[in-house]
C-alpha positions as CSV (number, residue, x, y, z in Angstrom):
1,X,23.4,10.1,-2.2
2,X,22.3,13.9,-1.9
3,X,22.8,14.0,-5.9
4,X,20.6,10.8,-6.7
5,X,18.3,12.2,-4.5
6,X,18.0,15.7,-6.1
7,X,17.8,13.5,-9.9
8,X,14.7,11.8,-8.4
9,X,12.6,15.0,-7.3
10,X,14.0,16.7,-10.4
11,X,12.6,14.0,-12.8
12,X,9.2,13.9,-11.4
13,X,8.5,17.3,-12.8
14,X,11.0,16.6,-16.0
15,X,9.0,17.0,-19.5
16,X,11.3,16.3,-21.9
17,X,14.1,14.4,-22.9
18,X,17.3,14.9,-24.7
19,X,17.4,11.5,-26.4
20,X,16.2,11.5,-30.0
21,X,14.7,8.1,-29.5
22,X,10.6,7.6,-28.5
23,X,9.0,5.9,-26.2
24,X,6.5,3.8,-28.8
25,X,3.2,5.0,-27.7
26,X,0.1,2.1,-28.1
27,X,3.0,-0.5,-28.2
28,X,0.5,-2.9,-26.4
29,X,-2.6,-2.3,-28.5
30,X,-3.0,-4.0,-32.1
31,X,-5.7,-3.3,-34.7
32,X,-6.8,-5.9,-37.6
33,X,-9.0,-5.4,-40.4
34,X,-12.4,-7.8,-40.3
35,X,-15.5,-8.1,-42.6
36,X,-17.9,-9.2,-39.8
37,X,-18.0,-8.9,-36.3
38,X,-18.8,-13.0,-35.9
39,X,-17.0,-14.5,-33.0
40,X,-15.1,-17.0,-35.6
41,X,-13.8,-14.3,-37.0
42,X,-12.9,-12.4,-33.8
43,X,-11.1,-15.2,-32.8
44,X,-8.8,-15.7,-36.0
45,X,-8.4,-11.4,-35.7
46,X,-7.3,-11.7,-32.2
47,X,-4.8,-14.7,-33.3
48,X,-3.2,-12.5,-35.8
49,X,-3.0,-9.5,-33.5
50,X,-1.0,-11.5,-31.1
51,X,1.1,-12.2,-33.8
52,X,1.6,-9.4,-34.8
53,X,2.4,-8.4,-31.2
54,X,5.1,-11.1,-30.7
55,X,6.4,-10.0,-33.7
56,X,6.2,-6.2,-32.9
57,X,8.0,-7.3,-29.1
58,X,10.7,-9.6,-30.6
59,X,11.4,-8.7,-34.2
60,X,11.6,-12.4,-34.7
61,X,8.7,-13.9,-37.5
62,X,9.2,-17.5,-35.6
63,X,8.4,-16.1,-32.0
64,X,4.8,-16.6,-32.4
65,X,5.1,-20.3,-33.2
66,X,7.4,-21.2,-30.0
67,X,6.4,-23.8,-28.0
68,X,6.5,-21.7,-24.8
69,X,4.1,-19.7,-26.3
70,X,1.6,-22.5,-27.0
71,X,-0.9,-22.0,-23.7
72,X,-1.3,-18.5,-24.6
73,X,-1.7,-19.0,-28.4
74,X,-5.1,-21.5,-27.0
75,X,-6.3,-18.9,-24.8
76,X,-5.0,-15.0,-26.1
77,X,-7.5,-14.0,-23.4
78,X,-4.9,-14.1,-20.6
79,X,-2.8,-11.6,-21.5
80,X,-5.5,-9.3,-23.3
81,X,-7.0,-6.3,-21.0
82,X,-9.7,-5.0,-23.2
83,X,-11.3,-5.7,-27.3
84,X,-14.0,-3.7,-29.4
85,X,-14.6,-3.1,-32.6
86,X,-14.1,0.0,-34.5
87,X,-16.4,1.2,-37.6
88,X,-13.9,1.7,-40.9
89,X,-13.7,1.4,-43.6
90,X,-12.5,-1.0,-43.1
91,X,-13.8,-2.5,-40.1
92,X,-11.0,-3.2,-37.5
93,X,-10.7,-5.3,-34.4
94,X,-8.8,-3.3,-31.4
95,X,-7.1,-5.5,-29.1
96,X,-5.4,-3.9,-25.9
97,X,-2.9,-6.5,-24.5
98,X,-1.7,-6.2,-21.0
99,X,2.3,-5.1,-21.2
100,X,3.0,-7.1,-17.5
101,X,1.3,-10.2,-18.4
102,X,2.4,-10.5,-21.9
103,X,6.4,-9.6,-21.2
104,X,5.9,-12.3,-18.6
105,X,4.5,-14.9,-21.3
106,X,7.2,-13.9,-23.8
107,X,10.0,-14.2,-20.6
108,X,8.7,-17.4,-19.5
109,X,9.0,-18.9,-23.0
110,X,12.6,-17.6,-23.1
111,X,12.0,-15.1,-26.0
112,X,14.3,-11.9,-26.6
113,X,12.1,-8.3,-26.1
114,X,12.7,-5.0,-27.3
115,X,11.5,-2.1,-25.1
116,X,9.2,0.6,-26.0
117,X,12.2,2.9,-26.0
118,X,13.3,3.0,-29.8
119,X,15.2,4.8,-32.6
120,X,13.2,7.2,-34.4
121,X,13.0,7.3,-37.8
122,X,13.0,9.9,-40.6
123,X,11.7,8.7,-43.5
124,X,12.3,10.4,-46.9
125,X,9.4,8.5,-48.9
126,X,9.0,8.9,-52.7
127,X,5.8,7.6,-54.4
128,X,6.3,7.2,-58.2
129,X,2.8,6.6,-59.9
130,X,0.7,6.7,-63.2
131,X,-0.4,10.5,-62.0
132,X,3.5,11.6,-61.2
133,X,6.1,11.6,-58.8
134,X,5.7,12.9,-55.3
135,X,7.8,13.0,-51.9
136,X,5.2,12.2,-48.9
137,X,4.9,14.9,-46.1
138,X,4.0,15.2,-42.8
139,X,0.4,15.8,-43.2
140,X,-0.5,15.1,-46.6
141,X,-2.9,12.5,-47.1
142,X,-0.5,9.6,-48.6
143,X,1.3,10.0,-45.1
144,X,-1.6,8.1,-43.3
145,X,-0.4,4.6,-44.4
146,X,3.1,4.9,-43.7
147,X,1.9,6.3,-40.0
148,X,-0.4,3.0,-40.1
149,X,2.3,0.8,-40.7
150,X,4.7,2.4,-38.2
151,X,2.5,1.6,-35.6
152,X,1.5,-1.8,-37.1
153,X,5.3,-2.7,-36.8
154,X,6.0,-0.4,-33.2
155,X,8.4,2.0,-34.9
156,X,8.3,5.7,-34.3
157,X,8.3,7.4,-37.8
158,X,9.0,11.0,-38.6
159,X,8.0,12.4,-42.0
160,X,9.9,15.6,-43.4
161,X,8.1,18.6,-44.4
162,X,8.3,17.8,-48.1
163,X,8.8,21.6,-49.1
164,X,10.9,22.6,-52.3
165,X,14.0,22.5,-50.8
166,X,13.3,18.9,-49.5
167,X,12.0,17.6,-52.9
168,X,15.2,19.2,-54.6
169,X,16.9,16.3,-52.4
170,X,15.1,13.8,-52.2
171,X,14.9,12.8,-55.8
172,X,15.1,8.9,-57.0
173,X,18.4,8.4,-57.6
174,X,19.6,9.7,-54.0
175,X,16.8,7.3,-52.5
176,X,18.2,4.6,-54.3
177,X,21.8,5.1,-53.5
178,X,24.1,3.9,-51.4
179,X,25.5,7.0,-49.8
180,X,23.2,8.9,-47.1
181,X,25.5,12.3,-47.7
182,X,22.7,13.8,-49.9
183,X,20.1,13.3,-47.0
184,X,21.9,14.0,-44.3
185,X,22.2,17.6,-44.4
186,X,18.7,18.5,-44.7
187,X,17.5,15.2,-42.4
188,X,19.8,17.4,-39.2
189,X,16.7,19.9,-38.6
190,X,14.2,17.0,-37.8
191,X,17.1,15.1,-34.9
192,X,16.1,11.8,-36.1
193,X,18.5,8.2,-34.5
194,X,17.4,6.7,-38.2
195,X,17.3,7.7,-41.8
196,X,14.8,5.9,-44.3
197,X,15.0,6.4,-47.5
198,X,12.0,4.6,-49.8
199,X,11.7,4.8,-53.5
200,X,8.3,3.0,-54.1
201,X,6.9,2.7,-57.7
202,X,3.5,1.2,-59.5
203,X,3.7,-1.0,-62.2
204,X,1.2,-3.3,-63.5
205,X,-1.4,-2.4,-60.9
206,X,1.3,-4.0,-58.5
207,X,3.3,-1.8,-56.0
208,X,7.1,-2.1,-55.5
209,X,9.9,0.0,-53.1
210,X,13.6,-0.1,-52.7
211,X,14.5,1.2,-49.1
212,X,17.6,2.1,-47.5
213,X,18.3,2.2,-43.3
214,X,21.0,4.3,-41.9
215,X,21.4,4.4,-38.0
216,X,25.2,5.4,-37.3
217,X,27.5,3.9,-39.0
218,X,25.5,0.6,-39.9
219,X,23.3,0.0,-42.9
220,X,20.9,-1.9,-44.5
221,X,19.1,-2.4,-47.5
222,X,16.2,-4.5,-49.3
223,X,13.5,-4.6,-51.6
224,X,9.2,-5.7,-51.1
225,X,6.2,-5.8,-53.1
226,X,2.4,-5.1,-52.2
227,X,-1.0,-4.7,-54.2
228,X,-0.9,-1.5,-53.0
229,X,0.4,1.5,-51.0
230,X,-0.7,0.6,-47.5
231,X,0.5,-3.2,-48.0
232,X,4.1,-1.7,-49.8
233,X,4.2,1.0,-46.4
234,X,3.6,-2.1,-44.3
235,X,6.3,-4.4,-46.1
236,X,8.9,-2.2,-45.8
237,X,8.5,-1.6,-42.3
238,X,8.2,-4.7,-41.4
239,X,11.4,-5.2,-42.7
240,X,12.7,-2.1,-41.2
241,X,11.8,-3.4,-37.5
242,X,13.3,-7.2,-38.2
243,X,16.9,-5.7,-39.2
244,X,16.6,-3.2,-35.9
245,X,15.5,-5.5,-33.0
246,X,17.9,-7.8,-32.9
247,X,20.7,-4.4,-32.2
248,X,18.0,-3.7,-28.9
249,X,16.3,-7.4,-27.9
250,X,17.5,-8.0,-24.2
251,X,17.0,-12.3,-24.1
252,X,16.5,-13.2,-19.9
253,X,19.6,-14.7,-18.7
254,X,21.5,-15.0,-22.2
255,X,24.2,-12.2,-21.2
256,X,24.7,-11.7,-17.9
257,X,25.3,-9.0,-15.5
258,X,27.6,-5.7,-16.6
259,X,28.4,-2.7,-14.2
260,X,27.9,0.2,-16.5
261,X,29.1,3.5,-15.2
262,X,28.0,6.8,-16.6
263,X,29.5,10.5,-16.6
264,X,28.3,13.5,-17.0
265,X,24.4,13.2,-15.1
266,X,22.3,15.4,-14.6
267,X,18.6,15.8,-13.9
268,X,17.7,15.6,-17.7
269,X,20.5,12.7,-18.0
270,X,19.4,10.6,-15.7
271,X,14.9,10.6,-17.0
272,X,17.0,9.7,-20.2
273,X,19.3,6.8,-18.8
274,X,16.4,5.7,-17.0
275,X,14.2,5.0,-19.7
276,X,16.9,3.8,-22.2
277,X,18.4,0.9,-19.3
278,X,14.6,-0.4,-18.3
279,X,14.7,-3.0,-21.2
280,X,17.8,-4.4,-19.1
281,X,16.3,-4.7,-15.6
282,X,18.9,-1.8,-14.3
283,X,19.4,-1.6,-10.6
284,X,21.1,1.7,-9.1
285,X,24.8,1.0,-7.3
286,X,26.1,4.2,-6.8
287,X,26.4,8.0,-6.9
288,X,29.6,9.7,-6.9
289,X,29.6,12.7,-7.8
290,X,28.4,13.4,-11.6
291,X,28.9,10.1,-12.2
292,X,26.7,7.0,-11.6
293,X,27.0,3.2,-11.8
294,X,24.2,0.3,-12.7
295,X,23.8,-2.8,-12.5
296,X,22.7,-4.1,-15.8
297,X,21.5,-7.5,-17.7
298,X,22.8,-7.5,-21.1
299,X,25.8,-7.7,-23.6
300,X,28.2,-5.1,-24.5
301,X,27.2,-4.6,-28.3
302,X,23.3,-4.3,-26.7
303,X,24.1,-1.8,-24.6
304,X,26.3,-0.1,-26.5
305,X,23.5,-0.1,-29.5
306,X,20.8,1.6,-26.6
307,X,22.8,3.9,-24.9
308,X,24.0,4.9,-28.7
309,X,20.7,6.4,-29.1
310,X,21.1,9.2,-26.5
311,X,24.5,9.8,-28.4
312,X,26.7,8.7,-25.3
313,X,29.9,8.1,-26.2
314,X,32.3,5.1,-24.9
315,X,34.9,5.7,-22.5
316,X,38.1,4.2,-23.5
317,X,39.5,1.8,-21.1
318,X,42.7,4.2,-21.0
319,X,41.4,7.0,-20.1
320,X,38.7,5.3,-17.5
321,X,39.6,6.9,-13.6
322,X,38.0,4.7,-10.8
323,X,36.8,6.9,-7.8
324,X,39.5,6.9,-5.6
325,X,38.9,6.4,-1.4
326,X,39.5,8.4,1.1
327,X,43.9,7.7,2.8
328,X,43.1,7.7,6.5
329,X,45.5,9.6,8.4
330,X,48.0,6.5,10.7
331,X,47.4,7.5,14.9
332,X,50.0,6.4,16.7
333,X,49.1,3.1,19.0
334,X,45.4,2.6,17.5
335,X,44.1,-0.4,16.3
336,X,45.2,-1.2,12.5
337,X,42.5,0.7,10.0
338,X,40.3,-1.5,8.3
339,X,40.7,-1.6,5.1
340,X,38.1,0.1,2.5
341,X,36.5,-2.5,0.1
342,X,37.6,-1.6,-3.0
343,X,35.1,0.2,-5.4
344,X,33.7,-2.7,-7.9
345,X,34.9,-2.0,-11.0
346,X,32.2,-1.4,-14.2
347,X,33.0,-3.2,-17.4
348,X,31.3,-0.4,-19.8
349,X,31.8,3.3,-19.0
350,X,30.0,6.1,-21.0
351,X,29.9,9.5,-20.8
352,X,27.5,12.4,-22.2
């Protein structure tokens, strides 16, 4: 175990990590928009910002509404750590939950959770409006609803620069395509898990976007509406975590136990493992050598969609060597050897 022990020292002093995906920072805390600071209306703010938390926790729009969930829906305070209001415009309710308490409501009422560790996304945004067409940058001023509604809907959003080169790209009719070839090339500088690609439009004094989501080979696609750009940013993002959780929600007891073995640790590899198995309640095995094996809760396509993120790659079953023990040499007239218990073997294996 002198390896695991050297990854443990090494990772308390570790900084950063090789995985594109982010740990969603404020994951716990929700903000809602209010007109008054009376305690009716504190009280129908706090409901929504604990649905808005199920929501943000399970990527499931019935969650809220399960029966489980009905003591804590009559008294939010139980799982809440802190509240205050914060000046606007507009005025906003700030509701800090408390992460152990609420994943133990959302457990106990059998609900599926995504962890704060999650793909982030690049988003290639293109506002088209009555005073012209512009790509959104990091920075600019239209950036600040889109980076509202990413942590609205707990998704980790990247914006690109926007320079000349960008907005050569990122015209309408490669947004609203199919093919993320056109993106791609000038997305690999920014080492996002997720492309986004968002054509949003005015018309009427009404505000509508066609998005398109690439992470690997999967895709997906849709369409929302809004009065304006904030509600539009919000909409599509919303939409954006409801395809993606159910690819990352670990559900207690649904998929039983897997032995997942990894190759290739290091110190760096194993902060990242670390972080990427604690949605699936991994407990340590073994050490041998560079290669290390967990016990994990969850299926094979959820695993497989997590540890995707850190751009492992699958072992295939052919080429998958078990750690071999030690032959013990035969001594003439000594007692029979017991037999070594044979090394369990893991159902996944990955490799970096």
């Amino acid at each position: 175990m002198r390896f695991f022990r050297s990854l443990f020292v090494g990772c308390l002093s570790l900084v950063s990590l090789a995985s594109h995906a982010e740990t969603v920072k404020g994951l716990y805390q929700v903000r809602e928009p209010v007109t008054s600071q009376a305690p009716e209306e504190r009280d129908q703010a706090t409901q929504r910002a604990l649905d808005t938390l199920v929501l943000r926790l399970t990527g499931d729009p019935k969650a809220a509404q399960s029966p489980g969930l009905a003591a804590v829906r009559k008294d939010p305070q139980q799982i809440i750590s802190q509240y205050g209001f914060d000046a606007g415009p507009p005025e906003v309710l700030k509701v800090d939950f408390d992460p152990a308490s609420t994943e133990q409501a959302l457990r106990r009422a059998g609900l599926s959770l995504w962890g704060a560790n999650r793909p982030s996304i690049l988003s290639w945004w293109l506002n088209d409006s009555a005073e012209g067409s512009s790509l959104v940058g990091d920075g600019q001023a239209a950036a600040a609803p889109l980076r509202r509604a990413a942590q609205h809907r707990g998704l980790p959003l990247r914006l690109p620069l926007a320079d000349l080169s960008e907005q050569l790209v990122a015209t309408a009719p490669n947004l609203e395509g199919t093919d993320a070839a056109p993106l791609r090339g000038a997305s690999e500088r920014y080492n996002a898990d997720a492309l986004l690609a968002v054509h949003a439009r005015e018309e009427g004094g009404q505000w509508q976007a066609k998005w398109h989501l690439w992470l690997g080979d999967q895709k997906e696609a849709g369409s929302v509406q809004g009065a304006d750009q904030a509600a539009v940013a919000d909409a599509v993002l919303l939409a954006v975590s409801q395809r993606l959780a159910p690819r990352f929600v670990v559900k207690p007891g649904a998929s039983g136990e897997q032995l997942l073995e990894v190759q290739g640790m290091n110190l760096e590899h194993y902060a990242t493992l670390g972080r990427l198995l604690e949605p699936f309640g991994a407990r340590l095995q073994s050490v041998d050598g560079n290669r290390i094996l967990y016990r994990v809760n969850g299926s094979a396509e959820q695993l497989r969609s997590q540890l995707s993120l850190a751009k492992l790659q699958e072992v295939p079953a052919g080429e998958a060597q078990a750690p071999t023990a030690p032959v013990q040499p035969v001594v003439q007239g000594a007692a029979p050897a017991v037999a070594p218990t044979p090394a369990p073997v893991p159902q996944l294996r990955f490799r970096w």
